[in-house]
DOZAFI-924597 format. One record per residue (C-alpha): residue number from 1; residue in one letter; z, y, x. Coordinates in nm, 3 decimals. Example, Ala and Ser with C-alpha at 12.3 -4.5 7.8 and 13.67 -1.06 7.14 Angstrom:
2
<pt pos="1" code="A" pz="0.780" py="-0.450" px="1.230"/>
<pt pos="2" code="S" pz="0.714" py="-0.106" px="1.367"/>
END
This chain:
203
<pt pos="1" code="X" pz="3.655" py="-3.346" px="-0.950"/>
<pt pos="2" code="X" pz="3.574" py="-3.072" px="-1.270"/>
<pt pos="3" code="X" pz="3.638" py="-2.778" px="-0.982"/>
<pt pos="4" code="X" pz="3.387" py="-2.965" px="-0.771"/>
<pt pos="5" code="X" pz="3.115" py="-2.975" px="-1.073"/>
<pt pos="6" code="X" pz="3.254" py="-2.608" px="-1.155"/>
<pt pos="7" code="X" pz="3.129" py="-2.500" px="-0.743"/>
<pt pos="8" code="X" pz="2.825" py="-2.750" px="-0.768"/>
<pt pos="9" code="X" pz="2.664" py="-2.572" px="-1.093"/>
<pt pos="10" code="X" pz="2.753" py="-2.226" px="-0.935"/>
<pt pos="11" code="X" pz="2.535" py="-2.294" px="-0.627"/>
<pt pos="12" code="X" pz="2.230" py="-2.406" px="-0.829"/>
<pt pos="13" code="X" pz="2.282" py="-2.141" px="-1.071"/>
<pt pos="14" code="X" pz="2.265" py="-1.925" px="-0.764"/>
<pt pos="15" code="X" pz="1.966" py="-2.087" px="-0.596"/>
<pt pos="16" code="X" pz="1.770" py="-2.064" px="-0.950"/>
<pt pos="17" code="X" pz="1.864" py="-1.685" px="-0.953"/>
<pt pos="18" code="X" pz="1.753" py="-1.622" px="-0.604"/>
<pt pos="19" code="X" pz="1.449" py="-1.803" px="-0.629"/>
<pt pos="20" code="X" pz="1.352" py="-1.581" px="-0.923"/>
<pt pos="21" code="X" pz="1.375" py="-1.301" px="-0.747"/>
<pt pos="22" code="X" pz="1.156" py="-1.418" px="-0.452"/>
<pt pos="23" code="X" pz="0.873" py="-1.565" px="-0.725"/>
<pt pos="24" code="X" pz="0.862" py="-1.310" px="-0.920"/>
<pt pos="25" code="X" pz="0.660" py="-1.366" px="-1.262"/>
<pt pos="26" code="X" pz="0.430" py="-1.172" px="-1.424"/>
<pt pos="27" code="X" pz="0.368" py="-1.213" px="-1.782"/>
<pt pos="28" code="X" pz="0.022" py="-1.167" px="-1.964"/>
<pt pos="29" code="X" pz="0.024" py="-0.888" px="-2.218"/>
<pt pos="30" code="X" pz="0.304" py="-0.656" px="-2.043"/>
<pt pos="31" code="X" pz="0.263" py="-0.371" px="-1.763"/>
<pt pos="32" code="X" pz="0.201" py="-0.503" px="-1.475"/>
<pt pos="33" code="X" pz="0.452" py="-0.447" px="-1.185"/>
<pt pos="34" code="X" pz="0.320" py="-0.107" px="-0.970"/>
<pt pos="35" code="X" pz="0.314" py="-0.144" px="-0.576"/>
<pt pos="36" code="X" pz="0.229" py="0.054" px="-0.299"/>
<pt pos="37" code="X" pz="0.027" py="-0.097" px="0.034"/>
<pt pos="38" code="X" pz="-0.155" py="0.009" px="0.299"/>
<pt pos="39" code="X" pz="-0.498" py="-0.143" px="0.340"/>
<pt pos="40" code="X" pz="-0.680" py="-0.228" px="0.631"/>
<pt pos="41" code="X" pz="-0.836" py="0.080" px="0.709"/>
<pt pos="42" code="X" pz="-0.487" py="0.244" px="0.695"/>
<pt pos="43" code="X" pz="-0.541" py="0.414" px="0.341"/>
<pt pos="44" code="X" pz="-0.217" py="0.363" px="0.135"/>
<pt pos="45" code="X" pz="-0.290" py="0.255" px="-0.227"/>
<pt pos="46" code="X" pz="-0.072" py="0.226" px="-0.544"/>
<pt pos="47" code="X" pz="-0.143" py="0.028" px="-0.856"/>
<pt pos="48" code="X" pz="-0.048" py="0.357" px="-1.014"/>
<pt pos="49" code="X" pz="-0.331" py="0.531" px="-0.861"/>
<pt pos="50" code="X" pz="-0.608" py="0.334" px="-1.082"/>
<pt pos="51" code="X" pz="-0.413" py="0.389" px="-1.434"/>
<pt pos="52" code="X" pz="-0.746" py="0.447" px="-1.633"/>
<pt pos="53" code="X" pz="-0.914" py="0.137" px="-1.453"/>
<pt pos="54" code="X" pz="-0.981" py="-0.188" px="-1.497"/>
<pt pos="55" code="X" pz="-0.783" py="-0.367" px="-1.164"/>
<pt pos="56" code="X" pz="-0.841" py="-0.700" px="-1.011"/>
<pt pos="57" code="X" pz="-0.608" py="-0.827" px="-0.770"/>
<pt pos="58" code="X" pz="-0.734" py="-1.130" px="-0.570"/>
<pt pos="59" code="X" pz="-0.527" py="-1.296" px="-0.345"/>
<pt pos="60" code="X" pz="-0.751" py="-1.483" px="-0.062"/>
<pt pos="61" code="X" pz="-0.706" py="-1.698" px="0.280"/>
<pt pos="62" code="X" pz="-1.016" py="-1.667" px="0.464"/>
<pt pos="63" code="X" pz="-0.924" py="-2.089" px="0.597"/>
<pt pos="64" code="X" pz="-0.921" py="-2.199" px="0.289"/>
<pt pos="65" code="X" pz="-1.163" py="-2.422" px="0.179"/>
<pt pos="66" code="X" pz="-1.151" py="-2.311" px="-0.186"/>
<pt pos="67" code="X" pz="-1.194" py="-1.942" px="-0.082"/>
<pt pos="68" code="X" pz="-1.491" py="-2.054" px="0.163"/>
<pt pos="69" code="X" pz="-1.643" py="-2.200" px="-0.124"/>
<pt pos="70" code="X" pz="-1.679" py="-1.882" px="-0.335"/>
<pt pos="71" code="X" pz="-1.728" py="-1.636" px="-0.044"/>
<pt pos="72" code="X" pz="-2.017" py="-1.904" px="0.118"/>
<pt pos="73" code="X" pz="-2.156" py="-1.958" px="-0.182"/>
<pt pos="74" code="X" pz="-2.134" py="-1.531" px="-0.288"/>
<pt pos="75" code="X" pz="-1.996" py="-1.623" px="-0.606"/>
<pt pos="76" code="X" pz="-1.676" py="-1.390" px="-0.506"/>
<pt pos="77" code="X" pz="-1.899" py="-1.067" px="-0.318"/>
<pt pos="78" code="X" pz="-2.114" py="-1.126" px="-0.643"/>
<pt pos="79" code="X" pz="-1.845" py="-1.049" px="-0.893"/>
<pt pos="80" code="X" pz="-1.721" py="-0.782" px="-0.661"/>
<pt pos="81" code="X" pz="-2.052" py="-0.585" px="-0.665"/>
<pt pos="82" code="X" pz="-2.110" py="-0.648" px="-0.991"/>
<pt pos="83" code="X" pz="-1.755" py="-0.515" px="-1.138"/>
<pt pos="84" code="X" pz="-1.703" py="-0.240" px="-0.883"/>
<pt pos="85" code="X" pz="-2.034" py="-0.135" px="-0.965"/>
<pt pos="86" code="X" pz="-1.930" py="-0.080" px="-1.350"/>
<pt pos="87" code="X" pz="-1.591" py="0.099" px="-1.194"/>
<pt pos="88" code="X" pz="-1.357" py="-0.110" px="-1.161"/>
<pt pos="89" code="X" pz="-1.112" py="-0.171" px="-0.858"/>
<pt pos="90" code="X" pz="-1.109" py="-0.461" px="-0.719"/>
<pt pos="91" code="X" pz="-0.824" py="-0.567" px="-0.421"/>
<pt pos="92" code="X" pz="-0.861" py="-0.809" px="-0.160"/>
<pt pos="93" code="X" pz="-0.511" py="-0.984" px="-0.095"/>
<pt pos="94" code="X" pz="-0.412" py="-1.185" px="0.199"/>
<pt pos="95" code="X" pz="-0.010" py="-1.271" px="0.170"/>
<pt pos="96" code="X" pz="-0.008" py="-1.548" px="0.505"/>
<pt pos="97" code="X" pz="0.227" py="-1.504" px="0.721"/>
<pt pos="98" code="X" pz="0.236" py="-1.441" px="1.079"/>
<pt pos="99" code="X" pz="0.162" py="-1.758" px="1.247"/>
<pt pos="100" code="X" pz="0.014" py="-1.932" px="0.972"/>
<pt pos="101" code="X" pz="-0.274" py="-2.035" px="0.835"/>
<pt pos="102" code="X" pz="-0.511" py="-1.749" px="0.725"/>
<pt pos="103" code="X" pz="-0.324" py="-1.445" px="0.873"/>
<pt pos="104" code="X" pz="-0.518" py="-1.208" px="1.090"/>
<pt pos="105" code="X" pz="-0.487" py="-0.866" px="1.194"/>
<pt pos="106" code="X" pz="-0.660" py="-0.608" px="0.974"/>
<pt pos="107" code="X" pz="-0.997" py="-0.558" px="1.140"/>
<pt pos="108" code="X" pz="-0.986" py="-0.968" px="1.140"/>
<pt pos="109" code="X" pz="-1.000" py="-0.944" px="0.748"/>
<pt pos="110" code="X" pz="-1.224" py="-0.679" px="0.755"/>
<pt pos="111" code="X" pz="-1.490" py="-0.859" px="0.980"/>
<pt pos="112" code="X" pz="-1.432" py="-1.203" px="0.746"/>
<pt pos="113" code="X" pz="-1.553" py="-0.916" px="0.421"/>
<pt pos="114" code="X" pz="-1.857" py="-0.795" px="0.648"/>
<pt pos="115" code="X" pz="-1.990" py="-1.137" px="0.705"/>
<pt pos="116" code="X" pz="-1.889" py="-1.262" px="0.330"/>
<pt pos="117" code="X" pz="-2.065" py="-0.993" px="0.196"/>
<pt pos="118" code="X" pz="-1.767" py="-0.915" px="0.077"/>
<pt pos="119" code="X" pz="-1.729" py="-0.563" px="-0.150"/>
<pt pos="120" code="X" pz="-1.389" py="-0.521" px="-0.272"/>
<pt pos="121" code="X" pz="-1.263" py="-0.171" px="-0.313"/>
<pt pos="122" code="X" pz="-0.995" py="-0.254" px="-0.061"/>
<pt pos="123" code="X" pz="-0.848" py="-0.523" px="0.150"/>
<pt pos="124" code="X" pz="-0.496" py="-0.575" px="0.233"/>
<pt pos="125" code="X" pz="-0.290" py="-0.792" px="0.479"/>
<pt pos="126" code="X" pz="0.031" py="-0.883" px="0.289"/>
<pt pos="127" code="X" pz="0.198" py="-1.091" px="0.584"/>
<pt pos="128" code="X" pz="0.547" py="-1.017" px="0.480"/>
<pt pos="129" code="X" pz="0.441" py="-1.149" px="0.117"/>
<pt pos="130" code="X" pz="0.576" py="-0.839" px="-0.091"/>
<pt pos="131" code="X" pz="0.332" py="-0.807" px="-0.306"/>
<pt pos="132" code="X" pz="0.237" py="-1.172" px="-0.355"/>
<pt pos="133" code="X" pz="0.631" py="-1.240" px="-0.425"/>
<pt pos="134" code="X" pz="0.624" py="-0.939" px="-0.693"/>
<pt pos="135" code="X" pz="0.330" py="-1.110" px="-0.879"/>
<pt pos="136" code="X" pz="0.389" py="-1.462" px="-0.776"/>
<pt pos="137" code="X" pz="0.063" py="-1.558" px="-0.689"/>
<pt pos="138" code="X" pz="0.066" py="-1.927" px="-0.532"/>
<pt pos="139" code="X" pz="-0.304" py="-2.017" px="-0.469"/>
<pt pos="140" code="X" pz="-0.594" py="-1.888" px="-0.287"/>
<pt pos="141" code="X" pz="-0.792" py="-1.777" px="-0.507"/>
<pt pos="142" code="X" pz="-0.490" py="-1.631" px="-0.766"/>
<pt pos="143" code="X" pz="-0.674" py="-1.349" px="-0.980"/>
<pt pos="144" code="X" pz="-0.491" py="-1.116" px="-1.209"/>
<pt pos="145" code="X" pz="-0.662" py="-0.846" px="-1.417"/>
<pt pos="146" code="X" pz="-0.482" py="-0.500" px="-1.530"/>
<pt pos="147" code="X" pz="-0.630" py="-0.312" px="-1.785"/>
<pt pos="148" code="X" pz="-0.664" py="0.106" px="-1.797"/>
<pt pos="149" code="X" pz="-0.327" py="0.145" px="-1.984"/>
<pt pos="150" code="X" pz="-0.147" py="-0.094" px="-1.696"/>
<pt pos="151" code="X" pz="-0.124" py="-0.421" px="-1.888"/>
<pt pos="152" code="X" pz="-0.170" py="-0.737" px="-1.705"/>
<pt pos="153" code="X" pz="-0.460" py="-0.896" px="-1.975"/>
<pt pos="154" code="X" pz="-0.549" py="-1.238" px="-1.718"/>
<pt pos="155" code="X" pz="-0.345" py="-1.425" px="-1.426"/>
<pt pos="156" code="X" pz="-0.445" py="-1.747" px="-1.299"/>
<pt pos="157" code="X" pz="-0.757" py="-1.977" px="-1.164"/>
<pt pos="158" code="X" pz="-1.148" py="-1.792" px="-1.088"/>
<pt pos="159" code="X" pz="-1.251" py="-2.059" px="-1.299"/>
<pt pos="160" code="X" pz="-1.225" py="-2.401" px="-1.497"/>
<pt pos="161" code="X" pz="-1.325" py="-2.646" px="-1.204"/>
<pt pos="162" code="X" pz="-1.062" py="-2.689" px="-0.971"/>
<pt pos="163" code="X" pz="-1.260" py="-2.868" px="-0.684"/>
<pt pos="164" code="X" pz="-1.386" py="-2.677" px="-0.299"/>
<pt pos="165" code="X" pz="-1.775" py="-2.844" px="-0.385"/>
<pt pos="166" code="X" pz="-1.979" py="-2.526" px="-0.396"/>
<pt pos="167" code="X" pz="-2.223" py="-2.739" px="-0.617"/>
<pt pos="168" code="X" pz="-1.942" py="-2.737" px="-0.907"/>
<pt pos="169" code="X" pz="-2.026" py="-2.398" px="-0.921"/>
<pt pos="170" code="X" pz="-2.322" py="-2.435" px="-1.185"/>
<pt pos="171" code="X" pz="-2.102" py="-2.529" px="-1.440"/>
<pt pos="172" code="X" pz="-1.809" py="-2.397" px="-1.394"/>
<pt pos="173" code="X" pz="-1.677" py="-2.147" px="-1.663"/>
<pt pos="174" code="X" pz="-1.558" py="-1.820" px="-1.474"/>
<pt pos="175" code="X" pz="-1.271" py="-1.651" px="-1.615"/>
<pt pos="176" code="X" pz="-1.266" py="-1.351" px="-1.418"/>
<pt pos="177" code="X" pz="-1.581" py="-1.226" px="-1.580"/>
<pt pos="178" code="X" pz="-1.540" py="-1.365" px="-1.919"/>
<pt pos="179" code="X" pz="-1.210" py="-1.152" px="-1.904"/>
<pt pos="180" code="X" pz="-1.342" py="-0.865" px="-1.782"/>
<pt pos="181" code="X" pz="-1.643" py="-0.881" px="-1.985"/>
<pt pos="182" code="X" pz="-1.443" py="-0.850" px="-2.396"/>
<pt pos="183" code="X" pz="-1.200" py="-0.659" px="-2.233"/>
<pt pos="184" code="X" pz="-1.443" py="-0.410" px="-2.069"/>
<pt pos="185" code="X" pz="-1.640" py="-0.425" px="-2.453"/>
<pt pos="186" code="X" pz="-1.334" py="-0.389" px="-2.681"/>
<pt pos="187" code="X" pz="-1.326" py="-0.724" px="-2.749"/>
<pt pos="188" code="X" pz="-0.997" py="-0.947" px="-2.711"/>
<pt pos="189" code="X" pz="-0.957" py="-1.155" px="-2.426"/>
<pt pos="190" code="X" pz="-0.934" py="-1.538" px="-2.555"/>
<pt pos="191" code="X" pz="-0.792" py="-1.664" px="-2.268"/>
<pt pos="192" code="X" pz="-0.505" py="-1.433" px="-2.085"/>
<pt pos="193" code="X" pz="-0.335" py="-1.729" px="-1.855"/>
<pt pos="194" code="X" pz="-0.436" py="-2.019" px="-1.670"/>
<pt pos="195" code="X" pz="-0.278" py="-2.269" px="-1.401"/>
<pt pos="196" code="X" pz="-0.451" py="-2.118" px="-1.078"/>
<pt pos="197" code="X" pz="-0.592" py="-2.376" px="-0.811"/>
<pt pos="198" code="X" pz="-0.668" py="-2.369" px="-0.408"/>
<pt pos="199" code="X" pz="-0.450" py="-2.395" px="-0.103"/>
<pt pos="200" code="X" pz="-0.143" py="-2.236" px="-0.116"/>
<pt pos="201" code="X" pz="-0.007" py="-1.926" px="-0.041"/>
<pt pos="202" code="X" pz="0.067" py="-1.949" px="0.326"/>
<pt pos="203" code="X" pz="0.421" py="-1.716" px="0.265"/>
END
């Protein structure tokens, strides 16, 4: 019976081990994890590319209804053309897989963008979930932020009002750009991790 517990315990152990290597986590306050990915207009891009730069890295599903709501309403093209406009990258990431909800071809993602009014610096389709494994993103939206030296200041939710009603909007707080804002002015960031909502990630 102990040499059954004994195998028993070794297979979870296992599972727990494999699991964290498929969900990767990222921590707040150390480097972020580099990656390389080409984007849908077949430029390849590296997180190491942008050292210098303040990075976002959002991770969308152009079905979801929480993503609808900030894309319909512009609240997502807004912070894009505002923060890309002060220099900093911003990455469009779609991690469904084939055959599942939210995964289309490249110029698919691309036309979703052009009707958005979408203006990230680049989009990429992620079907095979590498990159969203490596940071363990698990919602759509899931924002992380990378500061100029690499470090990963913010990971989790857009915002403090986890609902798909555009009309929560108005007073929602938004931590993307209260992040971005201290950080981008010296200032510390007060609030470097939160629980992210949406659908999930279609992996």
């Amino acid at each position: 019976m102990l040499k059954i517990k004994q195998v028993f315990t070794g297979v979870v152990v296992m599972l727990f081990l494999a699991a964290g290597v498929l969900w990767a986590q990222v921590v707040s306050n150390q480097e972020a994890p580099n990656f390389t990915l080409t984007d849908t207009n077949g430029q390849k891009h590296s997180l190491s590319d942008y050292k210098g730069k303040f990075v976002v890295l959002e991770w969308f599903n152009p079905d979801c209804p929480f993503v609808k709501k900030h894309y319909e309403s512009s609240n997502i093209p807004n912070l894009q053309k505002q923060y890309t406009g002060k220099g900093v990258i911003w990455l469009s990431i779609d991690s469904s897989a084939a055959g599942k909800e939210g995964n289309y071809p490249p110029q698919g993602l691309n036309k979703f963008m052009m009707d958005k009014g979408g203006k990230p610096t680049a989009i990429f389709e992620d079907g095979y979930g590498k990159i969203g494994h490596l940071y363990g993103a698990q919602t759509t939206p899931h924002m992380f932020i990378i500061n100029p030296q690499g470090i990963l200041i913010y990971q989790g939710a857009i915002d403090d009002t986890p609902s798909a009603d555009v009309a929560d909007l108005i007073a929602a707080k938004n931590y993307v750009s209260a992040a971005l804002d201290a950080a981008m002015t010296g200032k510390p960031v007060a609030v470097t991790t939160t629980k992210s909502y949406g659908c999930s990630v279609k992996y």
